[in-house]
VEXZA-228879 format. One record per residue (C-alpha): residue in one letter; residue number from 1; x negated, y, z negated. Coordinates in nm, 3 decimals. Each point is the difference from the previous one (the first is absolute). Layout:
BEGIN
(r A NUM (X Y Z))
...
REM end
This chain:
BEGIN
(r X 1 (-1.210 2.007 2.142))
(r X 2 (-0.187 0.262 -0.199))
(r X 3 (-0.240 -0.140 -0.275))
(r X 4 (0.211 0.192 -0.275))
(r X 5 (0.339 -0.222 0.126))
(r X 6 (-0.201 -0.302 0.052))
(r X 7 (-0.109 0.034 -0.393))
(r X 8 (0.351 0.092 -0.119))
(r X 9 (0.116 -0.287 0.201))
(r X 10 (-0.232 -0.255 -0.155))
(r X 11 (0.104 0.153 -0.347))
(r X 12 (0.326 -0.010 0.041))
(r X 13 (0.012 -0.415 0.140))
(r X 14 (-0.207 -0.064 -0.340))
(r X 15 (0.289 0.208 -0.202))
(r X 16 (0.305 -0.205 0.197))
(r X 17 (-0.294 -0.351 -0.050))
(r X 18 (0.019 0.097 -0.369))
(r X 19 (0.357 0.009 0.007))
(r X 20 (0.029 -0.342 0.141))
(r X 21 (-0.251 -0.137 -0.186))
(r X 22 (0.121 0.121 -0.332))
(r X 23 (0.345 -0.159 0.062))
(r X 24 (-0.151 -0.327 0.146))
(r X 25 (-0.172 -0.039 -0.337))
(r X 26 (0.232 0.102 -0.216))
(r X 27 (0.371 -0.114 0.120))
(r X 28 (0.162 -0.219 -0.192))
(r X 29 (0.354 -0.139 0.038))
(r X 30 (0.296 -0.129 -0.096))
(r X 31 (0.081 -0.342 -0.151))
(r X 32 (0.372 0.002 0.126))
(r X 33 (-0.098 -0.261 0.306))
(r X 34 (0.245 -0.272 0.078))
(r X 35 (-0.019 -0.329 -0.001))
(r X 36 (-0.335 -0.167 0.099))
(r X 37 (-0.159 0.351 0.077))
(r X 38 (-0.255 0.126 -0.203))
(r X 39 (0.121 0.362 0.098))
(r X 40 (0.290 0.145 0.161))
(r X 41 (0.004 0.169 0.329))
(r X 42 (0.004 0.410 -0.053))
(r X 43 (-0.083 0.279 0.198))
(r X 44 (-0.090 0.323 -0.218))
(r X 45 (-0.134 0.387 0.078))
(r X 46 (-0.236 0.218 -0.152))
(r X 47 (-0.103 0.340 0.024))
(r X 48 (-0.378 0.110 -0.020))
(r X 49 (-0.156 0.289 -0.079))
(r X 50 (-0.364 0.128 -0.017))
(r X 51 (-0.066 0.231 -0.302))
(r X 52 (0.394 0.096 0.006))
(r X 53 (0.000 0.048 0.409))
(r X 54 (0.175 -0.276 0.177))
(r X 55 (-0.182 -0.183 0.273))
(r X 56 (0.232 -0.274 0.078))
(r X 57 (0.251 -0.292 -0.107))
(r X 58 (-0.076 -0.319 -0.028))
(r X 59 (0.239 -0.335 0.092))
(r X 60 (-0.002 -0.322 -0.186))
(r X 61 (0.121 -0.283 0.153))
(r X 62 (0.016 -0.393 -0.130))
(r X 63 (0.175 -0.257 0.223))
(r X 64 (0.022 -0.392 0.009))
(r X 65 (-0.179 -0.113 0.337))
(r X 66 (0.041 -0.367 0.003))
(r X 67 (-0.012 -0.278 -0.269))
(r X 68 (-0.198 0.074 -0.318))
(r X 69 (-0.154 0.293 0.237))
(r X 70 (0.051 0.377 -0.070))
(r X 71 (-0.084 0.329 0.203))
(r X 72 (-0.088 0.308 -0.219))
(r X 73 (-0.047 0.310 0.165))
(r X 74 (-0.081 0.387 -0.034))
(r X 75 (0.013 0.296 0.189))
(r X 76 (-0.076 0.332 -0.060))
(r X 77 (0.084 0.318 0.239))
(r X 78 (-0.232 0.330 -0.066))
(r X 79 (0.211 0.332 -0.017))
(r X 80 (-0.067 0.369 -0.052))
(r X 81 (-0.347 0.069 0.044))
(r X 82 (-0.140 -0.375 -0.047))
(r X 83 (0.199 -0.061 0.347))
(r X 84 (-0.107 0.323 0.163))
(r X 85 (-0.396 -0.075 -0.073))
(r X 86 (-0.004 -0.396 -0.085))
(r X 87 (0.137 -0.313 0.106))
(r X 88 (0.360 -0.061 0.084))
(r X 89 (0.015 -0.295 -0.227))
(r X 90 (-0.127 -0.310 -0.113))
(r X 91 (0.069 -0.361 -0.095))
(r X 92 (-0.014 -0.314 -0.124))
(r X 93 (0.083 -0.371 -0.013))
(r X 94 (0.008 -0.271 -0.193))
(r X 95 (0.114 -0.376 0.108))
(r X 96 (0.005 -0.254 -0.246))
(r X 97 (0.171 -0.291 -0.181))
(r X 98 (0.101 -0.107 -0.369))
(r X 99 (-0.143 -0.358 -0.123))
(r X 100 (-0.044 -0.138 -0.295))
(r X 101 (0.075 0.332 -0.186))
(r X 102 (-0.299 0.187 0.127))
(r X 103 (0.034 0.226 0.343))
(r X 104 (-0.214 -0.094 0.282))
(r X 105 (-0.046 0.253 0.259))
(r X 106 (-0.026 -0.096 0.343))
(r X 107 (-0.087 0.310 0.197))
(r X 108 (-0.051 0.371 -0.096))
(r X 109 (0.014 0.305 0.245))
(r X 110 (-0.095 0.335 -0.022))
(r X 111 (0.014 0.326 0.239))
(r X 112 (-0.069 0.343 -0.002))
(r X 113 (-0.064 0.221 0.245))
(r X 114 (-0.372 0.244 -0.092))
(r X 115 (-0.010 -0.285 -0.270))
(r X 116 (-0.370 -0.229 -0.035))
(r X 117 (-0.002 -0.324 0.058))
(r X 118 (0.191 -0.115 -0.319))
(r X 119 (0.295 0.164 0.109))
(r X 120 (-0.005 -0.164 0.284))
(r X 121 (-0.083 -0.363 -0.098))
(r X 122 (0.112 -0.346 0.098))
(r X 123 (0.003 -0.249 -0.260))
(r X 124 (0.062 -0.401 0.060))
(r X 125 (-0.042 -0.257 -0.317))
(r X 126 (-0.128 -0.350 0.047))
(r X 127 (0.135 -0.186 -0.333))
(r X 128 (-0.143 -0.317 0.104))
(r X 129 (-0.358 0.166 0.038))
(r X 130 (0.054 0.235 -0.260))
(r X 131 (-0.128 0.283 0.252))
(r X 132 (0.119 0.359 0.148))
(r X 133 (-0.048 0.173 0.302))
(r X 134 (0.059 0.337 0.129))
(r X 135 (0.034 0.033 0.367))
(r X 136 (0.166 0.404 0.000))
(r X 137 (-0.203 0.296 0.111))
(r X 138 (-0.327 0.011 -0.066))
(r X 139 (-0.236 -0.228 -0.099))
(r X 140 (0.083 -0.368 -0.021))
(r X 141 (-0.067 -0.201 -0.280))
(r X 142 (0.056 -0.369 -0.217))
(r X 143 (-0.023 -0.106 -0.367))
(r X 144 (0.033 -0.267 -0.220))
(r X 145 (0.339 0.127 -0.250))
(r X 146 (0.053 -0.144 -0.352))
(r X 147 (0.378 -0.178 -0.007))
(r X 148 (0.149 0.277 -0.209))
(r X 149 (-0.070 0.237 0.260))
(r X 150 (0.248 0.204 0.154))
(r X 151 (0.061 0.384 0.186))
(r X 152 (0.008 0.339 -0.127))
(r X 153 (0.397 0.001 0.108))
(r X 154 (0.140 -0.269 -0.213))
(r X 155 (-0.254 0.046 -0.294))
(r X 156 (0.335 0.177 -0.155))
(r X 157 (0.231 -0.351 0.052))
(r X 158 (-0.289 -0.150 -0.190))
(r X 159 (0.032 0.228 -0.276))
(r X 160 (0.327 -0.010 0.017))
(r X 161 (0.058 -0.409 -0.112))
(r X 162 (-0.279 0.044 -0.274))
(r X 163 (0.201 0.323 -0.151))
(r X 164 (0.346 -0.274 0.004))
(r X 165 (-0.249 -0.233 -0.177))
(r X 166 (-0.070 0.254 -0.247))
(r X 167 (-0.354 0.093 0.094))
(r X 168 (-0.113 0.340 -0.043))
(r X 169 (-0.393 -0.011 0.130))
(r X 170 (-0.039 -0.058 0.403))
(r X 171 (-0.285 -0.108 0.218))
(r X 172 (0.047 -0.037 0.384))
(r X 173 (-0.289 -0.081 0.274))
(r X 174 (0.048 0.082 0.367))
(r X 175 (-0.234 0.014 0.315))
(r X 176 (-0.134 0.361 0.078))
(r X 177 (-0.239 0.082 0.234))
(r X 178 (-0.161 -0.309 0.010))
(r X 179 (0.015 -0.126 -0.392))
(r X 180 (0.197 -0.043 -0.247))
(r X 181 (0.107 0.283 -0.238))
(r X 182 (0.172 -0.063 -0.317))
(r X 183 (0.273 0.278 -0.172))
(r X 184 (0.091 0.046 -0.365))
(r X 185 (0.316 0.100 -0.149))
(r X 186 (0.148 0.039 -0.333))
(r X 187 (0.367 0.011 -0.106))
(r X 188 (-0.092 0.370 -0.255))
(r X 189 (0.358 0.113 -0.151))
(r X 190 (0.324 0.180 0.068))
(r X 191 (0.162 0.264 0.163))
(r X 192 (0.245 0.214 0.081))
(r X 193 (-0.044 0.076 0.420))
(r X 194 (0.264 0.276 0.162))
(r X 195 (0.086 -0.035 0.341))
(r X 196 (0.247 0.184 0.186))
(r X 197 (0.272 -0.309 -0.070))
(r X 198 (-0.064 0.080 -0.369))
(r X 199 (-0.174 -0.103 -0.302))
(r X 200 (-0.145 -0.342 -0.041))
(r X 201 (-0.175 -0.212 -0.271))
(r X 202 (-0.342 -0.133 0.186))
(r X 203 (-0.304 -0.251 -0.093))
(r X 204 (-0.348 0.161 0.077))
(r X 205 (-0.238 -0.207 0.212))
(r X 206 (-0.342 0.138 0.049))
(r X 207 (-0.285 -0.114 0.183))
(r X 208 (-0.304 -0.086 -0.280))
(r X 209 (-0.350 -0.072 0.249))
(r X 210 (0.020 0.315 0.227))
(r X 211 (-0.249 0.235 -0.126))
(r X 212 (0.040 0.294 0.222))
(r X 213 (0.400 0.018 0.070))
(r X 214 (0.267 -0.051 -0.241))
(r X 215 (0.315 -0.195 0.118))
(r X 216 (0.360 -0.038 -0.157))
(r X 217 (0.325 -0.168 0.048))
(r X 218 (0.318 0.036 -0.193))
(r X 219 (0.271 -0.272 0.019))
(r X 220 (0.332 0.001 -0.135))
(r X 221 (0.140 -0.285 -0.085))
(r X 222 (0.341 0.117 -0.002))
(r X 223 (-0.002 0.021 0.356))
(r X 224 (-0.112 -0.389 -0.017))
(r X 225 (-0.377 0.088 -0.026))
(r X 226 (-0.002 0.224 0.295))
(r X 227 (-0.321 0.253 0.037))
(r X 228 (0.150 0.368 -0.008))
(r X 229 (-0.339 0.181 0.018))
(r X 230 (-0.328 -0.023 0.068))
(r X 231 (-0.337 0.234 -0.036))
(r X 232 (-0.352 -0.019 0.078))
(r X 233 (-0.205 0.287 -0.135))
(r X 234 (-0.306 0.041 0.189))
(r X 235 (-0.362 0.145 -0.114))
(r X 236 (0.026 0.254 0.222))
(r X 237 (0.314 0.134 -0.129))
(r X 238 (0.249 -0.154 0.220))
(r X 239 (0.249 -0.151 -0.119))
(r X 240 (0.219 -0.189 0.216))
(r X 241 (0.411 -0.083 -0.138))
(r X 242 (0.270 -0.213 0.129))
(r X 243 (0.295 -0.052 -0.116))
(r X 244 (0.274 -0.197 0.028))
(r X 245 (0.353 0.160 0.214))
(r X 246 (0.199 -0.279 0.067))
(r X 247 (0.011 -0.415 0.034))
(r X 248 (0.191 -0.224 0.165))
(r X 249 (0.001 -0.361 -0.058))
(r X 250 (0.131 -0.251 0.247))
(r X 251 (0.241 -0.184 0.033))
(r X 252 (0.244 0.200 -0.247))
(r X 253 (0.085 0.314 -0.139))
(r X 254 (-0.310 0.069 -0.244))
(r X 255 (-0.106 0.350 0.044))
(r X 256 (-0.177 0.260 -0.174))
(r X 257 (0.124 0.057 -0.340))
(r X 258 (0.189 -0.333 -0.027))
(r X 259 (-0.071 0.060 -0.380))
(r X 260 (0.136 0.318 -0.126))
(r X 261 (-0.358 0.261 -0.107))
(r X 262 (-0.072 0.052 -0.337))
(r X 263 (0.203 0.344 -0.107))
(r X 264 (-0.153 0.059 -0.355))
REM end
């Protein structure tokens, strides 16, 4: 591999990381779960582009696992030029239950292929120690976690009971390379987003403590407080867009546009 592809490949894994990232902290979801689950099962697709040029789509996927115990999972598959020079795709997984009203993860996976270590970590909680491990690629490592900790992939169903109890200020802390990070976000107005379904009134999420990147969401809660979009704009000029082409919840015939978009 020549040192020019083996830079555009690198690039192009941290574009497609962005991507995943960005949705992983920012998705947030509906409330229309039945019965005792906190959220319903849902599988949903997005399209991402870099600067207007798509590199990829990206699959959403929540399912029940067991009792009180969820799976949430992404994908993402590179296209155009981001699969020609970069990875083929990437990943992650999240394991965890619902008690007492709070979500406590059990496991969290990542993978990417050309990604660093933190795309390819291994994550295990210990509630009854209060400490995390990573054993994935790379270096290994152990710390002590504070109780409301939890992982970049479900920071969104976080946000998303404290937005159903009316809150409109967020603070999350997860394990990341070998501490604990904490992320910011702030409900900041209104909308109106257009997607190729149509029109749609949207609430504006932005992250507050990032001081280099800017990061958005925009949920509409006529589609029961589904994310339509996302964007992170970069310093360096890139900005990075997904948005939201179709959702499927399960069991039952909830799809996109189960609300009608906004037409004035």
């Amino acid at each position: 591999m020549t040192e020019t592809r083996y830079n555009m490949r690198k690039y192009i894994a941290r574009l497609l990381g962005a991507g995943s990232i960005l949705l992983a902290l920012c998705f947030t979801g509906t409330g229309m779960a039945g019965g005792d689950d906190p959220y319903p099962e849902f599988i949903a697709y997005y399209d991402a582009s870099a600067n207007g040029l798509g590199i990829g789509s990206v699959e959403v996927r929540l399912t029940r696992s067991g009792a009180d115990e969820y799976l949430y999972e992404q994908k993402m598959d590179a296209s155009g030029l981001a699969a020609l020079f970069g990875p083929g795709s990437s990943s992650e997984s999240s394991r965890w239950r619902y008690l007492d009203n709070r979500i406590q993860v059990i496991e969290y996976r990542s993978q990417q292929d050309g990604g660093d270590d933190e795309a390819n970590a291994h994550l295990s909680y210990d509630w009854e120690a209060l400490r995390v491990k990573n054993t994935g690629a790379g270096k290994h490592w152990e710390i002590a976690m504070p109780e409301d900790t939890i992982d970049r992939l479900v920071m969104q169903l976080a946000m998303l009971f404290e937005l159903r109890d009316g809150k409109t200020t967020f603070s999350y802390r997860f394990p990341r390379k070998g501490r604990i990070k904490q992320y910011d976000f702030k409900l900041v107005g209104e909308d109106t987003t257009e997607l190729d379904t149509g029109r749609y009134r949207t609430l504006k999420v932005a992250r507050t403590d990032d001081k280099k990147d800017k990061s958005w969401v925009w949920i509409a809660p006529q589609l029961d407080y589904f994310p339509v979009r996302f964007v992170k704009q970069k310093k360096t000029g890139v900005k990075i867009d997904l948005r939201l082409r179709k959702v499927e919840f399960l069991p039952g015939d909830t799809a996109t546009g189960s609300a009608p978009p906004v037409t004035d």
